[in-house]
C-alpha distance (Angstrom), angle and dihedral (degrees) to the residues before:
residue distance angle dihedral
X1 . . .
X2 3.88 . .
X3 3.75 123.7 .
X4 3.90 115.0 -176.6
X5 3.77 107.8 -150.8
X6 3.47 113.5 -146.4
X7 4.54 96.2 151.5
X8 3.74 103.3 87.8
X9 3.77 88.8 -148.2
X10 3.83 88.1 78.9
X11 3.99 91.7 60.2
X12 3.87 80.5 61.8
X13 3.97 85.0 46.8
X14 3.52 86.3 51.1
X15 4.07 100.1 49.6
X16 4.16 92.9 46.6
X17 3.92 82.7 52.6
X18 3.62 93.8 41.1
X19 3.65 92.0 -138.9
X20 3.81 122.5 -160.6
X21 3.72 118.9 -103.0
X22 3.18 147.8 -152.8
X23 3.94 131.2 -176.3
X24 3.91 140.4 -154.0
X25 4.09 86.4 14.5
X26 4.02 118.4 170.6
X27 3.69 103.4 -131.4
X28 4.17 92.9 -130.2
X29 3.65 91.1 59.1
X30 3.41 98.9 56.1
X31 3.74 93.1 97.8
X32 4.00 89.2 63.1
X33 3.93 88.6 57.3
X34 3.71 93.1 52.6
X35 3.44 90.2 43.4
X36 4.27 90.3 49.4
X37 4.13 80.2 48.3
X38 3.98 91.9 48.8
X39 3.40 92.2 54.5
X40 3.73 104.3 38.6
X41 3.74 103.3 54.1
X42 3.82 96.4 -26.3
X43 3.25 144.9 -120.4
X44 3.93 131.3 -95.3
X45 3.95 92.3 -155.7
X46 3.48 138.3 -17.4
X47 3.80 105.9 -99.1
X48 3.76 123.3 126.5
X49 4.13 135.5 159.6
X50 3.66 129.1 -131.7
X51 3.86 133.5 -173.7
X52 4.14 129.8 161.3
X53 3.69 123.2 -103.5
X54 3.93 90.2 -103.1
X55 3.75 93.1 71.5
X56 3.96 82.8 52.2
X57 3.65 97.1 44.6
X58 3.65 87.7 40.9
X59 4.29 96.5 46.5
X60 4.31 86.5 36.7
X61 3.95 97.1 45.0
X62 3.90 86.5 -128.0
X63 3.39 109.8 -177.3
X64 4.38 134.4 -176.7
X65 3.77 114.2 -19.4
X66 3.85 91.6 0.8
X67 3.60 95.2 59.5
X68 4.07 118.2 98.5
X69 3.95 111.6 -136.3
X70 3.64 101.9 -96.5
X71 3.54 100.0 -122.7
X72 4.13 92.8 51.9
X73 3.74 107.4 115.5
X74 4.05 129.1 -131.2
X75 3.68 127.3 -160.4
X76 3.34 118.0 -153.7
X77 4.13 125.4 -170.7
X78 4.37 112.8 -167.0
X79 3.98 109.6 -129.4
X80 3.45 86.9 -120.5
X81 4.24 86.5 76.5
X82 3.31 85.3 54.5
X83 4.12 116.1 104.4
X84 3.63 94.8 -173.1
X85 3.88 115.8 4.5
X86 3.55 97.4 -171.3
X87 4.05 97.7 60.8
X88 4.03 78.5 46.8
X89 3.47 99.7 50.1
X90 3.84 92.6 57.2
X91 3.78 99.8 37.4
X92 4.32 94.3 45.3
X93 3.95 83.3 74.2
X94 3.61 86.8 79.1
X95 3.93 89.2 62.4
X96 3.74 93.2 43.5
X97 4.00 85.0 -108.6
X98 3.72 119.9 169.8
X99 3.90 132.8 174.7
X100 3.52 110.7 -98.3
X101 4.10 91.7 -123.3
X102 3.80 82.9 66.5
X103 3.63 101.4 47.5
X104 4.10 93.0 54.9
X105 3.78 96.0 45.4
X106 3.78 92.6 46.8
X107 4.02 78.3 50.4
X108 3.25 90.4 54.5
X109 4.13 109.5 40.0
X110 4.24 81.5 56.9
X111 3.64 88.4 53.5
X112 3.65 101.2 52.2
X113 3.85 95.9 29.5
X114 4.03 84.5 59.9
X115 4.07 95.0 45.3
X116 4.00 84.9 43.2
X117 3.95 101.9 48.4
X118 3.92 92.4 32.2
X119 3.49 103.6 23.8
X120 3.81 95.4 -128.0
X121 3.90 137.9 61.2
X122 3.68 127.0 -73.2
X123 4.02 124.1 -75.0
């Protein structure tokens, strides 16, 4: 079951869970990634989050080249679908999945790395 995030206090629910991640999903093939989940590691249930990249850019303060176009979607799945999360960790690669933890600090290291080096946020 779908639940479109639009709070940004669940993207901080998401990064103390370290929920797995996906980026620049179409919405009608969503199904195929659960499916991909189901059968590599499996799934307790069926229940996943999505929100837009302007709720991240927005939450993050992403700013030029570090900034996700705001209609881009993300899929998100809690660990606690997860039946076994180490048979998932290795197999999301093949969906480009990350954990969310990973996706904000990479954010984040760009962010500051550009306002360090050129003294002034990303183009």
């Amino acid at each position: 079951m779908e639940t479109v995030v639009t709070e940004m206090h669940t993207l901080d629910e998401f990064y103390e869970d370290w929920s797995l991640t996906f980026t620049g999903v179409i919405k009608d093939e969503i199904p195929l990634y659960l499916d991909f989940l189901d059968e590599h590691g499996g799934l307790k249930n069926r229940d996943y989050y999505t929100f837009t990249g302007k709720l991240m850019n927005d939450y993050y303060c992403l700013t030029g080249s570090n900034r996700y176009a705001d209609d881009l979607n993300f899929l998100v799945i809690r660990l606690s679908s997860l039946k076994n999360i180490a048979e998932t960790s290795v197999a999301r690669f093949g969906l480009g999945g990350r954990w969310f933890t990973d996706i904000v600090d990479n954010n984040s290291s760009r962010q500051n790395i550009e306002l360090m080096v050129y003294g002034r946020e990303s183009l």
